[in-house]
C-alpha positions as CSV (number, residue, x, y, z in Angstrom):
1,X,43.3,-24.9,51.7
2,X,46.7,-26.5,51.7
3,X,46.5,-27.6,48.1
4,X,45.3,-24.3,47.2
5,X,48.1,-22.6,49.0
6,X,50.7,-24.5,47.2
7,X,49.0,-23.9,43.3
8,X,51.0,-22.2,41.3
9,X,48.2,-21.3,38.7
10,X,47.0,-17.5,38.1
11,X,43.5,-16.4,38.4
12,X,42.2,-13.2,37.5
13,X,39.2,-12.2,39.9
14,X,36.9,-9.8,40.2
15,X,34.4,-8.3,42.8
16,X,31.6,-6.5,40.9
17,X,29.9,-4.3,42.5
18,X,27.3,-1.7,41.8
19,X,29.5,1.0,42.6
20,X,33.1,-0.1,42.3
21,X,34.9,-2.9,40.4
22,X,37.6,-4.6,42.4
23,X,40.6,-6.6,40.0
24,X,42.8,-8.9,41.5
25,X,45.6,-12.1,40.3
26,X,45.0,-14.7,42.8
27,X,47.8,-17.4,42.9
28,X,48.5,-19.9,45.5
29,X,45.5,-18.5,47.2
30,X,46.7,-15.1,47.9
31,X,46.9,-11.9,45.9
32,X,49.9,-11.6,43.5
33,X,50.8,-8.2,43.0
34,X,48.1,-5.3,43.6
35,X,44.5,-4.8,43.2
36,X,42.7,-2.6,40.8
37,X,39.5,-0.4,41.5
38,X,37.7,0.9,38.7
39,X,34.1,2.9,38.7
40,X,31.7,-0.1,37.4
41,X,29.6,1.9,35.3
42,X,26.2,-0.5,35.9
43,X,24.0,1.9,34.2
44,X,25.9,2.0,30.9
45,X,26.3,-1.4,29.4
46,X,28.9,-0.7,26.6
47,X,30.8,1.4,29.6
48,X,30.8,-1.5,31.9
49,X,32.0,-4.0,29.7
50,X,35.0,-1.6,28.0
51,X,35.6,-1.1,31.7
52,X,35.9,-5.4,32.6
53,X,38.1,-5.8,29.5
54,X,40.4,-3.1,30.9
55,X,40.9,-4.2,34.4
56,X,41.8,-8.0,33.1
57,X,43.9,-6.5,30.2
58,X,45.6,-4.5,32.8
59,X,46.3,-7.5,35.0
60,X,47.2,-9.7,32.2
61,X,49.7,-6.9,31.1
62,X,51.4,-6.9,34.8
63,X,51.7,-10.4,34.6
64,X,55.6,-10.3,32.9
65,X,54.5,-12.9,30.8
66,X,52.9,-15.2,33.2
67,X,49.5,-16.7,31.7
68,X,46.5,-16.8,33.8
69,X,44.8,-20.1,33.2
70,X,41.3,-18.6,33.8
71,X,38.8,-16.0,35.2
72,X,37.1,-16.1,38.3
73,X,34.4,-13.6,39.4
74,X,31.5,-12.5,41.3
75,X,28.5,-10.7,40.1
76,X,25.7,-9.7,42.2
77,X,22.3,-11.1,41.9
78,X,20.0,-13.5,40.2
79,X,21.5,-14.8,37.0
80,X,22.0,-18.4,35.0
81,X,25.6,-18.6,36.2
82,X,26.6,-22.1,34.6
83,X,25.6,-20.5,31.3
84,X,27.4,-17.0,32.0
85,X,24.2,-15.0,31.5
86,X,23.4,-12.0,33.6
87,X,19.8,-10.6,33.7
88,X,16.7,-10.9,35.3
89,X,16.2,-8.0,38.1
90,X,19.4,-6.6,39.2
91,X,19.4,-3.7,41.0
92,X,22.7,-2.2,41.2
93,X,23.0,-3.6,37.2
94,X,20.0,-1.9,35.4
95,X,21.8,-1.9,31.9
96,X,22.2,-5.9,32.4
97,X,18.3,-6.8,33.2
98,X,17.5,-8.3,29.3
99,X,20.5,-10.4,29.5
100,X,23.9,-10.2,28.6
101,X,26.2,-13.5,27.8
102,X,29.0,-11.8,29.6
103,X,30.8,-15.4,30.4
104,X,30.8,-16.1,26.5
105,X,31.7,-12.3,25.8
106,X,34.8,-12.6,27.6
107,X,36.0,-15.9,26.8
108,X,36.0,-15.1,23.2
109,X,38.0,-11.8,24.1
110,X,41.0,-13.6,26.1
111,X,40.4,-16.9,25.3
112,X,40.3,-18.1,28.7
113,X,37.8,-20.5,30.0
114,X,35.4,-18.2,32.2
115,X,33.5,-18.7,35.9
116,X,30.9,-16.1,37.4
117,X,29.1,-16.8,41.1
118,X,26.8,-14.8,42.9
119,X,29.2,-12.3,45.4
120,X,27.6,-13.8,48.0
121,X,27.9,-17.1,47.0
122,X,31.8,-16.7,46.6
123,X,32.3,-14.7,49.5
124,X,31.1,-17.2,51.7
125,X,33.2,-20.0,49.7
126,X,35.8,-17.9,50.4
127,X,34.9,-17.8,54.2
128,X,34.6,-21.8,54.5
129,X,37.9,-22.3,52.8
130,X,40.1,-19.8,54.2
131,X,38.5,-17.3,56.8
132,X,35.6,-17.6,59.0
133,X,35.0,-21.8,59.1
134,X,38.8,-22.7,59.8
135,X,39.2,-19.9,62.1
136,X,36.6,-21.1,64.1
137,X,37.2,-24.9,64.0
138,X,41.1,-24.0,64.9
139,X,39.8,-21.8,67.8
140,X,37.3,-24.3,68.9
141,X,40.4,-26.8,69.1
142,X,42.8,-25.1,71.1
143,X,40.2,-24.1,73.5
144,X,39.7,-28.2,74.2
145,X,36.4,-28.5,72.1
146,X,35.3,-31.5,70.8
147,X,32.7,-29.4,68.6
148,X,33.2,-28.8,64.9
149,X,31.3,-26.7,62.0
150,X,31.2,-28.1,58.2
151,X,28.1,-25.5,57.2
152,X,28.5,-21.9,56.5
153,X,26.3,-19.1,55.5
154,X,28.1,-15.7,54.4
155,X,26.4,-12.3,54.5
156,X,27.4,-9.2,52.0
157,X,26.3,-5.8,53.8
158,X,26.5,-3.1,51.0
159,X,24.4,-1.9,48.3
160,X,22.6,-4.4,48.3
161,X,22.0,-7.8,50.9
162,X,24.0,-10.8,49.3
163,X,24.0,-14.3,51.1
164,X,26.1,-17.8,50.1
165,X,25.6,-21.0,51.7
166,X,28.4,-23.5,51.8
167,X,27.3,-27.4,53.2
168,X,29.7,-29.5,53.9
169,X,32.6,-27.8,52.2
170,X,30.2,-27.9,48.8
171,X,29.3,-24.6,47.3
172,X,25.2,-24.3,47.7
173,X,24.6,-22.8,44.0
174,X,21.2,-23.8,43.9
175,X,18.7,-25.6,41.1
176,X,18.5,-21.9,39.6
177,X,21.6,-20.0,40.8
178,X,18.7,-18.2,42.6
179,X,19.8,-18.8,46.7
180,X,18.5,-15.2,48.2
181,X,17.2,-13.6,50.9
182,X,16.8,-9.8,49.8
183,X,13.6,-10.5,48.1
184,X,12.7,-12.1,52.2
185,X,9.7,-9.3,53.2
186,X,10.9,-6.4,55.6
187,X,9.7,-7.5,59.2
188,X,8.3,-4.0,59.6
189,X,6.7,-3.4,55.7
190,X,5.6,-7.1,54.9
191,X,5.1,-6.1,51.3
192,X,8.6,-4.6,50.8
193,X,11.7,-6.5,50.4
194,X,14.4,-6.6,53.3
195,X,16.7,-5.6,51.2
196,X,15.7,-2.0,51.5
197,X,16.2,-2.6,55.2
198,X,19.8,-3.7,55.4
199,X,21.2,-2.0,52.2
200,X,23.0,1.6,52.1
201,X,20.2,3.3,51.4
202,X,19.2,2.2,54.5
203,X,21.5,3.9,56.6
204,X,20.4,6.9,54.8
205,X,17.0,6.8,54.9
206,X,16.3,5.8,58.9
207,X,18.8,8.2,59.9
208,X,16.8,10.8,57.6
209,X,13.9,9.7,58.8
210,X,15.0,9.8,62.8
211,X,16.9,12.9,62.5
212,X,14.1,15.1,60.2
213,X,16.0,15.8,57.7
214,X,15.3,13.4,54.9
215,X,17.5,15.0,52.3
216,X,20.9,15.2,54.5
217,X,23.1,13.4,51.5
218,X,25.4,11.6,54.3
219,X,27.0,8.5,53.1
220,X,26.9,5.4,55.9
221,X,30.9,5.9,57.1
222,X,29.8,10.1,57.5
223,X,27.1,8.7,59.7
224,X,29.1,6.1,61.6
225,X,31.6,9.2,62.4
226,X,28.1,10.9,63.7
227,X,27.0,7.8,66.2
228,X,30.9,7.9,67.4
229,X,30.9,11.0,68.5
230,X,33.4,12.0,65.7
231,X,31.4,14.6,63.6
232,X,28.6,17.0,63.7
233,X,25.2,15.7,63.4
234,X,21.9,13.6,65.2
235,X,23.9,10.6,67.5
236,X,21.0,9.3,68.5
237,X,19.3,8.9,64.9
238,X,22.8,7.9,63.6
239,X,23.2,5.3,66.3
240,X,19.8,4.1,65.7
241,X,19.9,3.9,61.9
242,X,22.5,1.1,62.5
243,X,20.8,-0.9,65.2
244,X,17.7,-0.7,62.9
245,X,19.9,-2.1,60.0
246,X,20.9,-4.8,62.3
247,X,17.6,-5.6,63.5
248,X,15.9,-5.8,60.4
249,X,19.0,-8.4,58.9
250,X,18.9,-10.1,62.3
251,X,15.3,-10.8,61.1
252,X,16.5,-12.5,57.7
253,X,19.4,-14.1,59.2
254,X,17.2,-16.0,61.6
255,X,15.3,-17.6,58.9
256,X,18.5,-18.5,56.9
257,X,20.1,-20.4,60.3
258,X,16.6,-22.0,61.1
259,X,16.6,-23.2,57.4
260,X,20.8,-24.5,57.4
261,X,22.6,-24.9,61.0
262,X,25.6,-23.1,60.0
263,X,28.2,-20.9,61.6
264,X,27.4,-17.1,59.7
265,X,30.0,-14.5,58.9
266,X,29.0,-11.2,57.6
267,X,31.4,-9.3,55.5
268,X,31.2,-5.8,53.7
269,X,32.0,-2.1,54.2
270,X,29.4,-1.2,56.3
271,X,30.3,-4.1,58.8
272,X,33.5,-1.1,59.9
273,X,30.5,-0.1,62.4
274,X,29.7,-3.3,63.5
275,X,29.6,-2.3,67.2
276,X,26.5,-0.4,66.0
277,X,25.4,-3.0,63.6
278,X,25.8,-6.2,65.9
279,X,23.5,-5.2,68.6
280,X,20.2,-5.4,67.2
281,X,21.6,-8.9,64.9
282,X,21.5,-10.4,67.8
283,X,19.0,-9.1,69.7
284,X,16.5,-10.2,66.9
285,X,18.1,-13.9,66.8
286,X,18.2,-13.9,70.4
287,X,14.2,-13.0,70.1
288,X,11.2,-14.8,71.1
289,X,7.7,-16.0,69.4
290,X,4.8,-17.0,70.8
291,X,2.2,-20.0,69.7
292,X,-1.2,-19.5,69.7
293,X,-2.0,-21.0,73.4
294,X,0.3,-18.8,74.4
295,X,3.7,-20.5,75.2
296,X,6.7,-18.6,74.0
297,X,9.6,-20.0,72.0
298,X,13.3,-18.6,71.0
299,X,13.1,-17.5,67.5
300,X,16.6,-19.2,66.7
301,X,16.1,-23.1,67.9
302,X,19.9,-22.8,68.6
303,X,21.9,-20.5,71.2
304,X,23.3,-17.8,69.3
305,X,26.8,-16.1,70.5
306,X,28.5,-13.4,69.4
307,X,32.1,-14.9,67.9
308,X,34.2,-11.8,67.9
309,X,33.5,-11.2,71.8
310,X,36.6,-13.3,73.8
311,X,33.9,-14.6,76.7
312,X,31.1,-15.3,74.4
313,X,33.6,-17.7,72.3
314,X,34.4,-19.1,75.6
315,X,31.2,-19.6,76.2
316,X,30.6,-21.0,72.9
317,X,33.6,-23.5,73.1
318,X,32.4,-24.9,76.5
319,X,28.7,-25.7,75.4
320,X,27.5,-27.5,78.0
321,X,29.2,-30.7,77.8
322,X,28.7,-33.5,80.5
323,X,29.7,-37.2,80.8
324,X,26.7,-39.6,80.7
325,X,26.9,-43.7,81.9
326,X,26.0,-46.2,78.7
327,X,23.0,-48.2,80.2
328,X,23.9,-51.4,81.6
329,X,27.9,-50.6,82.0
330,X,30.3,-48.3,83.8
331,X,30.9,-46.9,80.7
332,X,30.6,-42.8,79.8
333,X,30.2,-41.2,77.5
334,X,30.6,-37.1,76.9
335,X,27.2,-35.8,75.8
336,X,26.8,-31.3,74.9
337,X,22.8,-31.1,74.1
338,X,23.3,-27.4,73.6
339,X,22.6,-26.5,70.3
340,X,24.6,-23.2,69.3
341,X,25.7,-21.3,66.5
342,X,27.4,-18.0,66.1
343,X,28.4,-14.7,64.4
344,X,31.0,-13.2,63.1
345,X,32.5,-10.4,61.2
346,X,35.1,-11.3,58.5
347,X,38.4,-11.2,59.3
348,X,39.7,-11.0,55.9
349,X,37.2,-8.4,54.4
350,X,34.7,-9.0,51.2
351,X,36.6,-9.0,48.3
352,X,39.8,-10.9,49.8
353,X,36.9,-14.0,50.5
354,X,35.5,-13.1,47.2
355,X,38.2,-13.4,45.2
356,X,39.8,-16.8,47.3
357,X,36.3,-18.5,46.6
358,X,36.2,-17.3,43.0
359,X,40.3,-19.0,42.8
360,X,38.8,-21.9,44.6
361,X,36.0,-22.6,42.3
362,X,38.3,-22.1,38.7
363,X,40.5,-24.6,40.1
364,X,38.1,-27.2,41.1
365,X,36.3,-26.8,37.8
366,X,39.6,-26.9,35.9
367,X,40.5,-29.8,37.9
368,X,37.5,-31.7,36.8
């Protein structure tokens, strides 16, 4: 990050999401000047697009002459991202699912070289470069812990369930720019994806569903207010429509860490209720399985703690580290056998990691 810090080229990011748009100028791995939100528009191509070209023209034109040497962005779901193409099944982008060459399109109308990533992807290259991984490393080292991380995986609660993997400082993009787990089956509805588990609509529908009234029309922060006591409504269902969000991407998670070792840091709007959301995360990591004669196992192979609790990242700093004798000398060494991971929420919120991973990624591919 300290190179990046000290840059002095300009970026124009965005965070595309299926309901908002979210236009920043990243320089020297901050923000330089304010962000701009716009309505996206994903059901109307020709909107969406006259909609991108005016939050970079409006960037550009508070720029006082400065010239951005490229842009930088996130884009959710599956797409051939080296190429700049969008398509395939997208959600929260119906009007993009027969392919658009948006990379190209815009190129040819600033003339700037171009980069789309995943969100998830981004965020979570955000996260190992300036959030989540450093935070924890610098933590880890001023509580007297020999321990490091170098793997990351970053979760995107929102309208939909984005993940980005980053190994060893290198950005995990994939054969296909296909890494995903929303398409992972729902632990409760094995032929329905767990995206519709851990989304918005989530929240909506389990809190319908638990309080008996299907068609309330509550957004997720009207029922967070509800579980805290803060607004009329069902508590209990609105309380348990967020533990059953966490439980069901606890589920998902699990696999993701069983698959990569990594620290994981979840990011998004709906993580402001993370007391509500945390629980059944790591309830379901915490879980057990069973073989079939019987003996039980932890469904996470390593300890999982939670990171934002004080005593747990105690906890997590100590391991269980002892000093053992080299055989045949008086020699010792210190030897932790306790595997352990943990969770986080971001610290420095989804589009902020967004956008420093899509200013990370320009320059490196400028740099090349």
């Amino acid at each position: 990050m300290s190179d990046i810090k000290k840059d002095p080229r300009i970026v124009l990011t965005l965070d595309a999401g299926g309901t908002n748009f979210v236009f920043g100028t990243m320089k020297g791995g901050e923000y330089y000047g304010e962000t701009l939100s716009l309505p996206s528009n994903a059901d109307d191509l020709d909107l969406c697009l006259r909609t991108m070209v005016q939050g970079f023209s409006t960037l550009i034109g508070g720029l006082d002459g400065e010239e951005p040497v490229a842009i930088s962005f996130a884009f959710p779901g599956p797409a051939d991202y080296p190429a700049g193409i969008i398509g395939g099944f997208l959600p929260n982008f119906p009007s993009f699912r027969d392919g658009v060459a948006l990379g190209p399109y815009l190129q040819d109308k600033f003339s700037l070289p171009v980069f789309i990533n995943n969100d998830g992807d981004l965020f979570a290259y955000g996260e190992a470069l300036g959030g989540a991984l450093p935070e924890v490393n610098s933590r880890l080292e001023a509580e007297g812990s020999a321990k490091r991380y170098h793997n990351l995986i970053g979760y995107t609660f929102g309208t939909g369930f984005g993940i980005g993997t980053v190994l060893g400082g290198v950005l995990n993009r994939g054969d296909n720019s296909c890494v995903e787990t929303f398409c992972l089956k729902h632990p409760d509805m094995p032929d329905v994806i767990v995206e519709d588990g851990v989304a918005v609509r989530a929240i909506k529908r389990v809190y319908g569903e638990e309080s008996g009234n299907p068609t309330h029309g509550l957004e997720p922060r009207q029922i967070a207010a509800i579980a805290r006591g803060e607004a009329p409504g069902d508590r209990r269902a609105a309380v348990k429509a967020f533990d059953k969000m966490g439980e069901v991407a606890g589920d998902a998670i699990a696999t993701a860490v069983t698959l990569l070792d990594g620290l994981v840091v979840i990011g998004g709007g709906i993580m402001n209720s993370a007391e509500y959301l945390m629980p059944g995360i790591l309830r379901t990591m915490r879980g057990k399985m069973r073989q079939l004669t019987g003996e039980t196992l932890d469904r996470v192979q390593m300890k999982v703690y939670n990171l934002d609790d004080p005593e747990e990242f105690h906890l997590f700093a100590k391991g269980d580290a002892r000093k053992i004798k080299v055989y045949g000398s008086d020699r010792e060494v210190v030897y932790d056998p306790q595997k352990r991971i943990g969770v986080m929420r971001s610290t420095l919120g989804a589009s902020k990691a967004i956008s420093l991973g899509a200013y990370a990624f320009a320059l490196g591919e400028l740099d090349k």
